[in-house]
N, C-alpha and C positions, 0 to 999 in steps of 0.2 A: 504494500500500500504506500502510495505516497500523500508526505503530509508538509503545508507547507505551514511557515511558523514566519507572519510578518507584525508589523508597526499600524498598528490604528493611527496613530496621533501624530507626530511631527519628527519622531524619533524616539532614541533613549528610551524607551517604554521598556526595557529589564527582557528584550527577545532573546537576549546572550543565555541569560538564565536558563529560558523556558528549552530553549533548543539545547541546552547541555545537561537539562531534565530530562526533557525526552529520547536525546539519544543515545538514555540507555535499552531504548526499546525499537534503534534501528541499525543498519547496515550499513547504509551511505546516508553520510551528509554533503551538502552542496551549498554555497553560495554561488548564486544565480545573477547577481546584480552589484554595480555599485562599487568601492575599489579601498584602501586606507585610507579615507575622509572618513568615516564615523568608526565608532568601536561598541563591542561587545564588551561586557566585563561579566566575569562570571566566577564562583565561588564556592569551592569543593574542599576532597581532601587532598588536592594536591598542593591547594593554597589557591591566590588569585591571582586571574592573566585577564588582561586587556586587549583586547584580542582584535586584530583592525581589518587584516588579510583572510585568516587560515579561520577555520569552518569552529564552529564551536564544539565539534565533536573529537577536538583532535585531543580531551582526556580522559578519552574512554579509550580500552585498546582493544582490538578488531573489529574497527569502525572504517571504513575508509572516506577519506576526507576529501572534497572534490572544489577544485575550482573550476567554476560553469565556465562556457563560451560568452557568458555577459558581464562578468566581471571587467576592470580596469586593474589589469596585473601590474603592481609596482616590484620589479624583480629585485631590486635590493633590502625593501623592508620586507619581503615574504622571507625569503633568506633570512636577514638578521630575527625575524619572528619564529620562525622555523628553531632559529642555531638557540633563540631566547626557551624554547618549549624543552628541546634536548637537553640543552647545559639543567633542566629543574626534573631530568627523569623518567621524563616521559620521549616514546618513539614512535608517533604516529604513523598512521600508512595516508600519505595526501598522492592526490595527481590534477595534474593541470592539465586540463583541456588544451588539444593540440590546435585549437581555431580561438584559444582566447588573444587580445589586442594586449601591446605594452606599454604601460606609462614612457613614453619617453622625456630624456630630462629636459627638454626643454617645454614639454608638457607644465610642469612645476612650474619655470621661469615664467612660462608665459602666463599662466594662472596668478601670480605675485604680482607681475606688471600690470596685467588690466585689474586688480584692487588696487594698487596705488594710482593709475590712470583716470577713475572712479571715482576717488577721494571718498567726500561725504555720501555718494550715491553708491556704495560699494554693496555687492551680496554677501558678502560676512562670509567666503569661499575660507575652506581650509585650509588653503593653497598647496592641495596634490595633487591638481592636476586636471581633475576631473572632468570640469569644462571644455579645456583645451583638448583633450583624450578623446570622448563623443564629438563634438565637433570634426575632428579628424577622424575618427572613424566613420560619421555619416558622409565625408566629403572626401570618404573611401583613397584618403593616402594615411591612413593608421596600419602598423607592424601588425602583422599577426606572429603571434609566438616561434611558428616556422619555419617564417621568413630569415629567424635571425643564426638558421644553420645554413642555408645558403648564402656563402661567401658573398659571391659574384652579382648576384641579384638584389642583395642586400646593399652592396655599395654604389649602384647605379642607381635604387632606386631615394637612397639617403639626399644622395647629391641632386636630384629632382625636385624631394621636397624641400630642400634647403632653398632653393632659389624661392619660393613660397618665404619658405619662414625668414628667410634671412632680410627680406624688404620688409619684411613687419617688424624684424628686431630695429635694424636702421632706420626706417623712417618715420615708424611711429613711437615705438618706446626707447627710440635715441639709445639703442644699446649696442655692443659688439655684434659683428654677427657669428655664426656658430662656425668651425671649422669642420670641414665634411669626417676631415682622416681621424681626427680626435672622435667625431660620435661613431663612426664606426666601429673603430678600436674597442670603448666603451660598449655595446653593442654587440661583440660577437664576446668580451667578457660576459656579460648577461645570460647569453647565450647559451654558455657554458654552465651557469650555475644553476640554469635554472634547466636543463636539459634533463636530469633526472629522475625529474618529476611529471614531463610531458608524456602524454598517452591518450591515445586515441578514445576519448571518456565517452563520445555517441554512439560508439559500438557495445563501449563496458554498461553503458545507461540502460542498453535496449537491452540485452541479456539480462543482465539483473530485473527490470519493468518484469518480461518476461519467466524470472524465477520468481516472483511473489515475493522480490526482497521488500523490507520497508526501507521507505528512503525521503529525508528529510530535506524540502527548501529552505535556506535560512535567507530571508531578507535582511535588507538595511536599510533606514531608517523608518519613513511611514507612509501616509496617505497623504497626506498636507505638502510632503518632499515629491509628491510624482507630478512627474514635468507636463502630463495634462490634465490630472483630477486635483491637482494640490489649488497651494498659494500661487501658483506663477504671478512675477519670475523669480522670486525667493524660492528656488524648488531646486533639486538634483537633476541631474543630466542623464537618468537613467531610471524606467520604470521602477516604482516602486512597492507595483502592485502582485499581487498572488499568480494573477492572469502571465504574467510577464516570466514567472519561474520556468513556465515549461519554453519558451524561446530561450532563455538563459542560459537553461541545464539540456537543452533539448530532447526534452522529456512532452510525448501526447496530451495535447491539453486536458482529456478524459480521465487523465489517469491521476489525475490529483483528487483523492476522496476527502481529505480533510482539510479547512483551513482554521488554523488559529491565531485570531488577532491579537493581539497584547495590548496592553495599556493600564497606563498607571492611575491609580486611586486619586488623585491629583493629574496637573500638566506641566509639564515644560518642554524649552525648545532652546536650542542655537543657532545662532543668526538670525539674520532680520526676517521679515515678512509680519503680515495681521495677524493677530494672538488678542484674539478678543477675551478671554478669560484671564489675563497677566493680571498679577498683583503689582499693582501702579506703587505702594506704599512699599519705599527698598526695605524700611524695616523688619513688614512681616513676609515680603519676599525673601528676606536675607533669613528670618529664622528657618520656613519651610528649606530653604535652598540647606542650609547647614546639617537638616535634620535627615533630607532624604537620600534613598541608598545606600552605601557601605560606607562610602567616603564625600558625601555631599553630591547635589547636584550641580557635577563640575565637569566637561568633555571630557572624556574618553581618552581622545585625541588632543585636542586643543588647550584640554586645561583650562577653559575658557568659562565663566559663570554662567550656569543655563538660566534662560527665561524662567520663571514658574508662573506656574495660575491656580486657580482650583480646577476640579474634572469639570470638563466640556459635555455636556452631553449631546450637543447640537451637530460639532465634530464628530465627536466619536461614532454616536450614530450614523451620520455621515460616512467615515471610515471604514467601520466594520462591513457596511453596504458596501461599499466601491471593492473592500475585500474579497467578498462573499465569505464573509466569515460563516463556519458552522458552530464555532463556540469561541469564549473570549477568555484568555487569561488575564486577571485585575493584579497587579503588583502595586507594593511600597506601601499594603493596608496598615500596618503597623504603626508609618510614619503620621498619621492622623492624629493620633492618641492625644498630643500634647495638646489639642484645642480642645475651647470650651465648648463651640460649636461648629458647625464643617459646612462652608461653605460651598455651592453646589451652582454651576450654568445651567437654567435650564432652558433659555431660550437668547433667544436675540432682539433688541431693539431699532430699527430698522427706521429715522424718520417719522418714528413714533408710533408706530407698527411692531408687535410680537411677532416673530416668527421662530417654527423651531427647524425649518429648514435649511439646511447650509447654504448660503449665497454665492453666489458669485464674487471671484477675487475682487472683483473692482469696485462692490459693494462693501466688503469686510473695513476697511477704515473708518467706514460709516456706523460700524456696528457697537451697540454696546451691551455688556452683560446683562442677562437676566437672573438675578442672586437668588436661591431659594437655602434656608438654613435649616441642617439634619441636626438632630442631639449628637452629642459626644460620648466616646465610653469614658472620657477622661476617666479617672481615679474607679474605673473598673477593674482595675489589673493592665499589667502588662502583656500585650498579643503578641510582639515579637515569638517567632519560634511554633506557635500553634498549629498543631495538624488536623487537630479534630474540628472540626466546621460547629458543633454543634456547643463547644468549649468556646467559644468567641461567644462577649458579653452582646447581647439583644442588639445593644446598637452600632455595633458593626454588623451585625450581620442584617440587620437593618437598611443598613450604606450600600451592602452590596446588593443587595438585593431590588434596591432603589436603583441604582446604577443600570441594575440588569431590566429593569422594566422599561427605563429611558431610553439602551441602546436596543433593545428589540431583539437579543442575542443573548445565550445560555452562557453564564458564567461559571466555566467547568473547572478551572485552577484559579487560585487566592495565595497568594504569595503571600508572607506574614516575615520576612526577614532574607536579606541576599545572599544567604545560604541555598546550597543544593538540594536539602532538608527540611528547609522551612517553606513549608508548601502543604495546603489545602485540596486535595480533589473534593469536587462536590457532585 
């Protein structure tokens, strides 16, 4: 069975977690999209990895761990990700699709320039590349990972794109321009290290579909991040949706029976775009932010202070539809406790108009919260850690259940702390 495991919300929604929960109950795991601009973080007995590349299953052992054809391979932090997981014990089995594209360096450079080119009008990019990477793959002069064993073909066609790139480094970002032999050189190194690990993964996919393996999509980040159903243009350069797993991992679109959304008991986000739920006050934004997750809500990647809000249900709802979720995992319930009461979106203000349907990007700055207030367990006990659904004091389970009526979807896991262990089926 294939199952895939993505982001309702903007991101960060704790998918690292859910996917290295569940892959104790698969065969292959796969990142299908997206590249090291966001990170997984996830939390076992091996300790904790941040995970930006490599598939959330690679600490489980006889899992095999797959990067799809939709990825953006950055071959030197897969590597140093890779050498980061071995130097702590662990010896996954990964393979890279022999049709995935490769960040090249000047992918990164050029992604840096056009945010500083941007200034105040910039997309909050994490500058890996990402942009510059899709773009040059849909304007079909992006590397495929193959290309970089053929010597010959590979340096005629460097020196092609150069004449492209090298007029945009010169004339618009007044920079050097690239020397063909130097990224060459670079280039068939890559090649090298990442050779290993290349394998023809559409033949290994259809075989396994074929044996009734189960096999996990792990997405990145969320629905709000997909470059046609989100925020645009505050969005990712690469579906984000469930739909998009099986071109990613090139897997039958039929063949996916499960999706599972994620999302956190609250919201947050990185980088710009409309966040109609944000806590405007830095104060009690700053306490939610410190309180949630293992180590605050801080990127992954970036390091960077995420947005927060209270739960969206307007989005979410929204989300989980654009998913086709069949059930939702709720995380970070735990992190609620500390208020007196918990605040909740349950609609939109529109020009003086409620609505609970999600709008259009170019309405959402118009938009303002609709506040509904749930009791708190405060000074109920501590929920951190809880496995029993039924041991959670009345009003959490209250919340969730609220939640679950709002997004119109079965809420099957409840996370209660960012452990591997502290988890709810219901």
């Amino acid at each position: 069975m294939v199952t895939a495991i993505v982001g309702a919300n903007w991101g960060d929604e704790g998918k690292g977690k859910i996917t290295d929960l569940l892959a104790n109950d698969s065969d292959i795991v796969i990142r299908f999209q997206g590249g090291a601009n966001a990170g997984h973080t996830i939390i076992n007995e091996h300790g904790r990895f941040a995970l930006h590349l490599m598939p959330s299953g690679v600490c489980h052992e006889g899992i095999v761990n797959i990067i799809g054809n939709g990825v953006a391979l950055d071959i030197h932090k897969f590597i140093n990700e890779y050498n980061e997981i071995r130097s702590r014990g662990l010896n996954p089995t990964l393979m890279v699709s022999d049709r995935v594209q490769v960040i090249m360096p000047y992918h990164v450079d050029f992604d840096k320039y056009e945010e500083e080119r941007l200034g105040g009008k910039a997309f909050g990019s994490t500058k890996s590349g990402i942009a510059p990477f899709f773009s040059d793959k849909y304007a079909k002069i992006g590397f495929q990972v193959s290309e970089l064993f053929e010597p010959r073909a590979l340096k005629e066609k460097i020196a092609r794109v150069l004449e492209i790139k090298n007029a945009l480094l010169v004339n618009l970002y007044h920079k050097e321009p690239i020397d063909p032999e130097a990224l060459y050189s670079e280039m068939i190194l890559q090649g090298e290290l990442i050779k290993p690990f290349v394998a023809n993964v559409q033949s290994f996919l259809y075989d396994a579909v074929k044996a009734g393996k189960n096999i996990l999509l792990e997405g990145q980040l969320g629905t709000m991040k997909d470059p046609d159903m989100g925020i645009y243009p505050m969005v990712t350069s690469s579906s984000t949706l469930a739909g998009y797993g099986t071109v990613g991992a090139g897997i039958p679109p039929y063949e996916i029976k499960r999706i599972v959304a994620v999302t956190k008991a609250y919201s947050s986000s990185v980088g710009g775009g409309a966040f109609v739920s944000e806590i405007l006050d830095e104060s009690v934004a700053k306490e939610l932010r410190d309180r949630g997750g293992d180590k605050g809500e801080y990127g992954a990647t970036t390091g960077r202070p995420r947005r927060v809000g209270w739960f969206d249900c307007v989005a979410t709802r929204y989300g989980v539809r654009l998913q086709g979720a069949t059930d939702v995992a709720l995380t970070n319930l735990d992190v609620l406790g500390y208020l007196d009461r918990i605040p909740v979106c349950t609609g939109y203000e529109i020009n003086g108009e409620i609505t609970k349907d999600f709008p259009n990007p170019t309405k959402l700055d118009s938009c303002k919260p609709v506040i509904e207030y749930l009791p708190s367990w405060k000074g109920r006990g501590e929920i951190r850690g809880l496995t029993d659904y039924s041991k959670l004091p009345q009003e959490a389970r209250d919340y969730v259940e609220f939640v679950e009526k709002e997004i119109g979807v079965h809420i099957s896991i409840v996370s209660t702390g960012p452990k591997r262990e502290e988890i709810i089926y219901r």
